[in-house]
N, C-alpha and C positions, 0 to 999 in steps of 0.2 A: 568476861561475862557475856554469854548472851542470851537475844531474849523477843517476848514480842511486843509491841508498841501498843500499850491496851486503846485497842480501838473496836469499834461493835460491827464492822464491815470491811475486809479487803482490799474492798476499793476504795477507803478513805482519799486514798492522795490524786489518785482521778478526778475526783469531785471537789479536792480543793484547786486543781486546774483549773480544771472546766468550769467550774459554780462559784465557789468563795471569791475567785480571784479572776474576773473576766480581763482585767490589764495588768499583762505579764509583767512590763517593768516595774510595779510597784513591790516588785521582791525585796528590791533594795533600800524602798522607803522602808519598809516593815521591819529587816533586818538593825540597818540603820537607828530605827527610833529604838529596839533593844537594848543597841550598844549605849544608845545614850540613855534610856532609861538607867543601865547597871551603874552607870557613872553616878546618876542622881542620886540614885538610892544610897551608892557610898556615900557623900557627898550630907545626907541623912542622918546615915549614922553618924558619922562625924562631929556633928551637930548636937546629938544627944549626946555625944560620949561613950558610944558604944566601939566604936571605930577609934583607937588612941593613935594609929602611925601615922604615916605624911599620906598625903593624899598626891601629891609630887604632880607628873602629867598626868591629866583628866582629860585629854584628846578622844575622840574614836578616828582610825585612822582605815582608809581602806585601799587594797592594795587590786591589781588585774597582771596576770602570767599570761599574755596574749599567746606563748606558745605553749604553755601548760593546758590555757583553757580552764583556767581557775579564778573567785574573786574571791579575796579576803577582807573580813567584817572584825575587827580586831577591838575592844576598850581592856580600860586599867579599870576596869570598875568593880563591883563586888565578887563577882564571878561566879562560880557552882560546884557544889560537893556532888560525889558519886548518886548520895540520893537527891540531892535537888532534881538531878537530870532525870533520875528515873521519876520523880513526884511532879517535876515541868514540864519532863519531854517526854518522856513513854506516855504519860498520863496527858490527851490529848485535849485541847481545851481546856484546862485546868488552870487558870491565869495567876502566876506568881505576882504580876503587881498587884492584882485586886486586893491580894488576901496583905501584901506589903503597906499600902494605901490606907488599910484601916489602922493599922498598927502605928505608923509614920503619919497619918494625915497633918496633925499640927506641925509639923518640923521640915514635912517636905514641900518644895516649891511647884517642881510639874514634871507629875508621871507621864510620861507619854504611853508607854507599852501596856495598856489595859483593852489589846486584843485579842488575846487568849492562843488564836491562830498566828498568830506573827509570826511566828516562827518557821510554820510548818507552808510560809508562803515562799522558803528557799527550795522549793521540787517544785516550782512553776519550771525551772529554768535550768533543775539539776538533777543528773543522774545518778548523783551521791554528796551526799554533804554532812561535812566533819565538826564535830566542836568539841576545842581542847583549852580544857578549863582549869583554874586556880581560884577557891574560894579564897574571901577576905580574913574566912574565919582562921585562929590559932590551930595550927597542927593538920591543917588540911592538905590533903595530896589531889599534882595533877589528876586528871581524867580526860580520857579520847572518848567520845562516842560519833559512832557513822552510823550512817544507814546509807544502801543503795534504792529506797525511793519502792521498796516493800516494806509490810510491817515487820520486818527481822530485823534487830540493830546487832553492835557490836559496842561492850562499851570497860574501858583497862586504865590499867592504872598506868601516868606516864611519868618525866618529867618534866615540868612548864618552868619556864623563869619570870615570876612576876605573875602577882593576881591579875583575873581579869580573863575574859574567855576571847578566842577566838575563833570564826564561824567561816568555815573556807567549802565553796563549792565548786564543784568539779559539771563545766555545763552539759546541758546534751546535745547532741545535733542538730537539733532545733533553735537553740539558744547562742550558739556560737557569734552570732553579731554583737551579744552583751561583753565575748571578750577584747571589747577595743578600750581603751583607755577615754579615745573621743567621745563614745558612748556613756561610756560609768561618769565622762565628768558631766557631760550632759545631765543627765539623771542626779548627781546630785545636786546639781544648779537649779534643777527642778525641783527635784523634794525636799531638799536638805540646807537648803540656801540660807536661812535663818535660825534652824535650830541652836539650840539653848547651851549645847556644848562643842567647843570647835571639834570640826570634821574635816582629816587630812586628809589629802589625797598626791602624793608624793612629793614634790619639794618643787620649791620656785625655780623660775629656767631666768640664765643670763644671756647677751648673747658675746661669745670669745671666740677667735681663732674663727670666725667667718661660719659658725655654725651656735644653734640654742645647748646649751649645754644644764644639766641639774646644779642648781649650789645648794649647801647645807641647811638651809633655812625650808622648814617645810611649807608645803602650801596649803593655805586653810581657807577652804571653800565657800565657808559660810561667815554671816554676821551675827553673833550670839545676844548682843543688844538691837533690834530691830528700832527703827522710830516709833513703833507703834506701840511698843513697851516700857517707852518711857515717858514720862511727867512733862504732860502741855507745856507747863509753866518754861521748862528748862527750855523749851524748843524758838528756835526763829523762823520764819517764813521761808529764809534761804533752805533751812534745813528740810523742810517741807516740797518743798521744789527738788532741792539735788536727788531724795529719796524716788520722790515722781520719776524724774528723768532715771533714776537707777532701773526703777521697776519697767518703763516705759522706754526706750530711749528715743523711740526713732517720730513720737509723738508732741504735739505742739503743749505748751506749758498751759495747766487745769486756771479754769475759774477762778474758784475758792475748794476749799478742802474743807470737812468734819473730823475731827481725832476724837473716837469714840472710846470710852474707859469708865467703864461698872462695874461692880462686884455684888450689886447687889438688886435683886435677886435672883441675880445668873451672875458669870463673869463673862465679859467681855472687851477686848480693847480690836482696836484697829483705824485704820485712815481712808472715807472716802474722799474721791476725788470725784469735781465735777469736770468732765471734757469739755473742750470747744468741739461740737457739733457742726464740720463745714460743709458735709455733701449729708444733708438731713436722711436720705434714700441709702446710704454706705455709715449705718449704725454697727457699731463693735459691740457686744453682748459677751459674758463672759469671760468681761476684765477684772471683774472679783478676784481676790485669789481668796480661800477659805483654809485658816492653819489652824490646827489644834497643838496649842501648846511649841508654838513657831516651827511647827510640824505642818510644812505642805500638804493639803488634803484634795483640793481640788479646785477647778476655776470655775462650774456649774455650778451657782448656790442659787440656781432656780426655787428649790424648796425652802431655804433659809433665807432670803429676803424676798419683798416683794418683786412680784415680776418689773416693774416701773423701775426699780434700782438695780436693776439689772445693767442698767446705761452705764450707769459710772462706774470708774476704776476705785483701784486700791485693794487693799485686805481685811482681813474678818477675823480675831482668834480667838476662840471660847473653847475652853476645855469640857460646857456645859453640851455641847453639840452631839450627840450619840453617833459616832462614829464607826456603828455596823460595818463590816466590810458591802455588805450589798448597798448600803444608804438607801434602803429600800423604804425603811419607814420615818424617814424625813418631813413627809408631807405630814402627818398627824401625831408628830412628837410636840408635845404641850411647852416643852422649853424652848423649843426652835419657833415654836408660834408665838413665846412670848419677846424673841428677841428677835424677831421678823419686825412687830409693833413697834418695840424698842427705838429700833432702826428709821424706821419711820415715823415715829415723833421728833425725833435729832435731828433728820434731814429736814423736816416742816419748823421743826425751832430754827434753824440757821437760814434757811429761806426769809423766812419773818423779819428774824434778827438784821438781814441787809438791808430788806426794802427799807422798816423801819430808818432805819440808823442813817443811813445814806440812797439814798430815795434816785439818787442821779447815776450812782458806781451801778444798783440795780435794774434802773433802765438800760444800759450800756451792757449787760449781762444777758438780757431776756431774750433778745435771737438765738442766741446759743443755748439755753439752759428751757425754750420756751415749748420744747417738743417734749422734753423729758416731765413738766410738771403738765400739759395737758393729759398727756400716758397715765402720769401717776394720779392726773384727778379723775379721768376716765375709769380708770382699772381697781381703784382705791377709795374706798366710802369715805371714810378719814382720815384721807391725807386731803380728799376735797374740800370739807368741811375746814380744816385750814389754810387750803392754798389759794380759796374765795378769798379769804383777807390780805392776801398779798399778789394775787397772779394780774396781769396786766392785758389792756388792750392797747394795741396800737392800730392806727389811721393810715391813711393811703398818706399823709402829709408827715410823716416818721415821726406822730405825737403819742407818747403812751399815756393812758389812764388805768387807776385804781376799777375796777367793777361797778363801784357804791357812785365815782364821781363821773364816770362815764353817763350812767342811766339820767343823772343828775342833767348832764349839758343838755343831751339829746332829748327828753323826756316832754318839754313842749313841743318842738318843731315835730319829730317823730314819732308821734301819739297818732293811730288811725283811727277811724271813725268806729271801731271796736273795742277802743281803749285801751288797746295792745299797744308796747313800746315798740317801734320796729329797728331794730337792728340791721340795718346796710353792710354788706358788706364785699370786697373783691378779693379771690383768689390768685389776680392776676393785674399790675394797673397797669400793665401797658397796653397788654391786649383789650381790656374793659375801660380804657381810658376815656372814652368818648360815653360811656353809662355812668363814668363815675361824673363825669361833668355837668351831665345834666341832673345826676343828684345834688351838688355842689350849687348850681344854678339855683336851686331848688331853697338854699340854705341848710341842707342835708349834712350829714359827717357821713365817712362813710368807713369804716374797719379793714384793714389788712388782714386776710386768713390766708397766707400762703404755706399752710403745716399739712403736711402726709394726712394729720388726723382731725382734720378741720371737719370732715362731715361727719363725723363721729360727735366732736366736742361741739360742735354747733347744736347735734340733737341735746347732748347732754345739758346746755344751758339753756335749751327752749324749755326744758325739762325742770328746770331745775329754777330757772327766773319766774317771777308771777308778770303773769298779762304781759308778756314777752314774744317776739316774734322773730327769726332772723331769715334774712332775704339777701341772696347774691345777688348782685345791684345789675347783674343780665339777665333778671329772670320774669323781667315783665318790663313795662314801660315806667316810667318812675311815678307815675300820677294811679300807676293801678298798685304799684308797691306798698304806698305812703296812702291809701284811700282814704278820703276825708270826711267825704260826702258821696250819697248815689249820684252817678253821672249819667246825666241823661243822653245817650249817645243817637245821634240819627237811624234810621233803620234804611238798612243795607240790601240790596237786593238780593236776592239768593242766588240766582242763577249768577251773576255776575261774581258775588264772592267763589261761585264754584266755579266762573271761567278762570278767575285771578290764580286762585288754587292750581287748577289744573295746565297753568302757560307758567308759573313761577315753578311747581315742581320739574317743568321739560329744564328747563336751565341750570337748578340747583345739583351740586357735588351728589353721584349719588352711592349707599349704603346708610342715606339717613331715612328718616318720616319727617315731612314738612306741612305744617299746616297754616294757611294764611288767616287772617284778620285782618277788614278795615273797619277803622277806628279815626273820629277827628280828634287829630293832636295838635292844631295850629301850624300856622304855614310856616314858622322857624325849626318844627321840630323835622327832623332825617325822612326820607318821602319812605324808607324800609326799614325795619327795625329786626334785629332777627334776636330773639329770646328763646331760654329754655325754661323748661318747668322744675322750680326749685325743688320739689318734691324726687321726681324723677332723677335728674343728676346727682342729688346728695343722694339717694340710695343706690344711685349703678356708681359712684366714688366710694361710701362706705364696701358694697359687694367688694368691688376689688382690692380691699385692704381686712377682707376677709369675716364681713360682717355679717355671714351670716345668710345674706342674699343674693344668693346668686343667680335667681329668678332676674333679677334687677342688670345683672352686670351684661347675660346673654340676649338682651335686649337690643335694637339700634337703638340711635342718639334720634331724638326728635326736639326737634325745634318748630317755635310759634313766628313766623312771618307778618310783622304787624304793618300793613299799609296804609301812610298817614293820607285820606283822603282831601284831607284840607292843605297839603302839597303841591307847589305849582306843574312839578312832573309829574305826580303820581296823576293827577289830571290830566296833564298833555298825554300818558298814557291809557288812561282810561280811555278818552278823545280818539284816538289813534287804534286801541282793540274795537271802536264801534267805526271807524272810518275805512278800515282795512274788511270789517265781516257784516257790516249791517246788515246784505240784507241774508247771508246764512244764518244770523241770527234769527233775525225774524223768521227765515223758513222754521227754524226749531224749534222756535217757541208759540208757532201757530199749529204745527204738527203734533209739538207736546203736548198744545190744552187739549185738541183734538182729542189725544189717547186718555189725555186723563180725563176728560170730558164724560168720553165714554162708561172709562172704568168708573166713574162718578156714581154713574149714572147706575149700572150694572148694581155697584155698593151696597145704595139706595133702594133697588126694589129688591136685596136680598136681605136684608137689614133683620130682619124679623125673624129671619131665617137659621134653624139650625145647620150645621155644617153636611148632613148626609142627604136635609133638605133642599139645598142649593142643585139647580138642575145640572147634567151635564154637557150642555150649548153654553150656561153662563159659565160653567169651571172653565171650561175649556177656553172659551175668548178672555176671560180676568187673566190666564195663564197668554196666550196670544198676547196680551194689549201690554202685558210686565216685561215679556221678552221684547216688545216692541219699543218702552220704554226707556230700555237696558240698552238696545243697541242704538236709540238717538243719542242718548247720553256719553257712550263711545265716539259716537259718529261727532259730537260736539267737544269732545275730549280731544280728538286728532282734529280738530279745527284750531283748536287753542295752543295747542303743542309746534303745529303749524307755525302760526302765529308769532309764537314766544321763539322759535330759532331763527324767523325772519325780521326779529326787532332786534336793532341794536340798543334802543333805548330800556327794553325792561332787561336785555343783558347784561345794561350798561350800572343802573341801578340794581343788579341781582348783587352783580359782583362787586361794588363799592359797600354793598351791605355786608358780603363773605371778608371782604379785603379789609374790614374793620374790624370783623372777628376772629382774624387771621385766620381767613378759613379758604382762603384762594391761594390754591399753590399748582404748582409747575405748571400744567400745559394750559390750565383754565387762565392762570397767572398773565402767562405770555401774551395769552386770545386780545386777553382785558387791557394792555400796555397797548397793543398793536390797534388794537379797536378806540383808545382813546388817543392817539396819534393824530389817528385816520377824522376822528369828531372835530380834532385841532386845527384842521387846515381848512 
């Protein structure tokens, strides 16, 4: 018989290349889940009584002719009459399980083959492909049918021994790497590795006579009982673990594990694991596996769980999961949305469930486990809403707190004069150790944020806490952090804070903004304080982890220089800029009032004046006297500059202020060892 493949376009099998099928090797998943589907199906009937003989070997078994350049897809299972093939296979998408499924649904356990295209995913990889089939039904004869990969088949009556079909392709030149045997096992370790019926793949090797030889026992690739398909109860820890290391091998041994199992109102079972997280910056993503029906599907279940459990390992198998070949509409399938939630109320109950229970095991858990529930409270409405009652703070002093008993310690000492709680806290205590001390001095606590997503979840708890405030404990002086009361601070000369300014930028690192401040802070407290503005650094840390602003990230780094004037150095330097330039000062600032005098003056009997009325003798000198202005202030700018690289003392305190904030390195590094040497003798 021959005939044509009713399809509505010629180029049907181009487009299941190219489009149905963008990952070639999944020929063999698809072929594969056939063979096991036919097996099922026998297996079914059997079951009602429709099937009376042995059902005997139930294997699918697959075979590779590395010099033939052939793979064969072989089961014992129900098989196909002359018309099934023409009602399955000519008739393209027409899906024999679907229509088995309704018929069989109370009796059968798991169809896998409800792809309609399965079949026709063997011309990814083939330039002809055969199937010679034996139905299960009384009185049925062999059938061959081929196609060479146009719509023309050929399809004859043969001999077969033994129901059950088998699917042999012949590759094309393109495909010829799928003839290796290393490959086909490969592939099925990937796809087939658990499926529900064993899957051979030629026979165990000994080793004899100083070489690997085949023995008669065959080799069965996969595990037909997975852990995740069976009953918690029966299960032990150990078994929990060895599975881990199965799936994982070369990874260190999970936290705790979830063994998920519903049926109602989706089905679903599988095992997450939580990782130990040790290089927080070197996160694994896409250690999911996703099985339908212990049917490999994919390690991307970005659209099936929340992006936040994306971290943890383990697998996922719901036969509810619509398993288009494109997975295209995964994002807004209403059963994958419900077992997205699913998911994440069982991870938030077992979180609960530790702290509760054992309050110490989940302290000892929260560094590893403490990036993944900030992500998931960041990215996730309600997983926040439960992970408040159990997420933790910890201290620069390795103490963790609940939320509710935290707010609780601090909430007198750290109350500002706005009513706001302030939250303290370091990214870093070694480098910040000397900030955190003087919070500590203070009777302060001060928090450990050392997570990728701390400037993130910091906004999130400003956010989200009342009359809350949080503050990196270098981001001001600790007395302006924790404000209690207005301080009434001295008034500061101008011109001087803009000499200090301008002799403390000649000496600072540069590719930053530096701006100075004096400020009296008592003669105990550092003669230089160097801060940054907490606003500004959380949002150039959020930019860089992609938040959105990147206005913020292409920014420099600027820092607030606070000079304690009630300092017995910052005095002897102050002392020492007016002993070294008194009287250049004084030239400048008798020069200055001069100019400004003038322009005062000029101002003043324009005052009244609209701008076309203003003459042009006064435009022209206001313009004269501003140029004149501009270039004293230079001319007193490289006085100060001067100044600061002929001082070893404001070098000396530049860089004991950088050397704190580890901000002194190599060559300035060296200047400052050699320079305090030199102070030493």
């Amino acid at each position: 018989m021959k005939g044509s493949i009713g399809v509505t376009t010629e180029n049907i099998f181009p487009v299941i290349k190219k489009f149905l099928y963008s990952d070639h090797e999944i020929f063999l998943r698809e072929l594969v889940a056939n063979a096991v589907d036919a097996t099922q199906k026998l297996k079914a009937l059997s079951n009602v009584g429709e099937f009376k003989g042995e059902i005997g070997n139930n294997s699918v078994s697959v075979a590779v002719d590395e010099k033939a350049r052939t793979i064969t897809i072989s089961d014992k299972g129900i098989g196909l009459t002359a018309a099934e093939i023409d009602k399955y296979i000519n008739q393209i998408a027409f899906s024999s399980a679907g229509e088995f499924l309704e018929k069989y649904k109370d009796n059968i356990q798991s169809i896998i083959g409800h792809f309609g295209l399965g079949f026709y995913s063997a011309f990814i990889v083939s330039k002809k492909v055969e199937i010679v089939s034996l139905s299960w039904k009384d009185g049925s004869k062999g059938v061959k049918w081929s196609c060479d990969g146009s719509p023309e088949f050929q399809m004859e009556e043969v001999e077969k021994e033994g129901r059950g079909t088998d699917i042999i392709l012949y590759l094309d030149d393109e495909s010829t790497d799928f003839a290796s045997k290393t490959k086909i096992e490969e592939l099925l370790n990937k796809y087939c590795k658990f499926m529900p019926v064993p899957v051979v793949f030629g026979k165990k090797q000994e080793w004899k006579d100083g070489k690997m030889v085949d023995t008669e026992e065959d080799k069965v690739i996969n595990n037909i009982e997975p852990l995740w398909a069976r009953n918690p109860k029966d299960l032990k820890d150990e078994d929990y673990l060895k599975f881990y290391r199965e799936l994982y091998p070369m990874q260190d041994e999970p936290l705790f594990w979830i063994h998920l199992n519903i049926d109602y109102p989706f089905n679903l079972t599988g095992i997450l694991y939580f990782p130990k997280i040790k290089e927080r910056m070197d996160i694994m993503k896409n250690k999911i596996q996703l099985f339908c029906n212990q049917m490999y599907v994919t390690d991307h279940v970005e659209n099936i769980v929340p992006d936040f459990l994306t971290l943890l390992y383990g697998v996922i198998d719901s036969p509810d999961i619509p398993l288009n070949v494109s997975r295209s509409y995964l994002q807004e399938d209403a059963s994958v949305k419900k077992i997205s939630t699913y998911i994440t109320k069982k991870v938030a109950d077992k979180l609960e469930e530790i702290a509760r229970e054992n309050k110490e095991n989940f302290e000892s858990k929260w560094d590893n486990i403490k990036l993944f529930i900030e992500y998931g409270m960041l990215s996730d409405e309600k997983f926040y809403d439960r992970a408040v009652k159990f997420a933790l703070f910890k201290d620069v002093d390795g103490k963790y707190y609940g939320f509710e008993d935290y707010r609780n310690l601090i909430k007198e000492a750290q109350t500002n004069k706005d009513k706001k709680v302030v939250y303290l806290y370091s990214t870093d205590s070694d480098n910040q150790y000397s900030y955190i001390e003087q919070a500590k001095a203070k009777g302060y606590n001060v928090l450990l944020f050392d997570c990728e997503l701390d400037a993130h979840f910091v906004n999130l708890l400003e956010s989200k806490l009342t009359d809350s405030q949080f503050a990196r404990v270098d981001s001001d002086i600790i007395d302006n952090l924790i404000a209690k009361d207005k301080k009434d601070q001295a008034a500061v000369d101008e011109d001087l804070q803009q000499d200090m300014n301008n002799a403390l930028n000649a000496v600072m690192p540069q590719g930053a903004n530096y701006y100075v401040r004096i400020e009296n802070l008592g003669e105990q407290a550092q003669p230089i304080t160097i801060t940054q503005s907490e606003f500004m650094r959380r949002y150039r840390e959020m930019s860089k982890l992609g938040g959105g602003m990147n206005f913020y990230g292409q920014m420099p780094d600027s820092y607030t220089l606070v000079l304690n004037n009630d300092n017995v150095l910052v005095k002897k330097l102050l002392n020492e800029r007016m002993e070294k330039n008194a009287a250049e000062i004084a030239d400048f600032e008798a020069r200055m009032n001069s100019l400004k005098g003038e322009l005062d003056q000029i101002e003043a009997s324009n005052k009244d004046k609209k701008a076309e009325e203003v003459s042009k003798e006064d435009t022209d000198r206001k313009n004269e006297l501003n140029s004149s202005i501009e270039q004293l202030k230079a001319s007193r700018r490289e006085m100060m500059e001067k100044f600061a690289n002929g001082s070893d003392l404001l070098k000396q305190l530049a860089d004991i202020a950088l050397l704190s904030n580890n901000m002194l390195k190599g060559k300035a590094l060296n200047d400052f060892v050699k320079r305090s040497l030199e102070l030493l003798k």
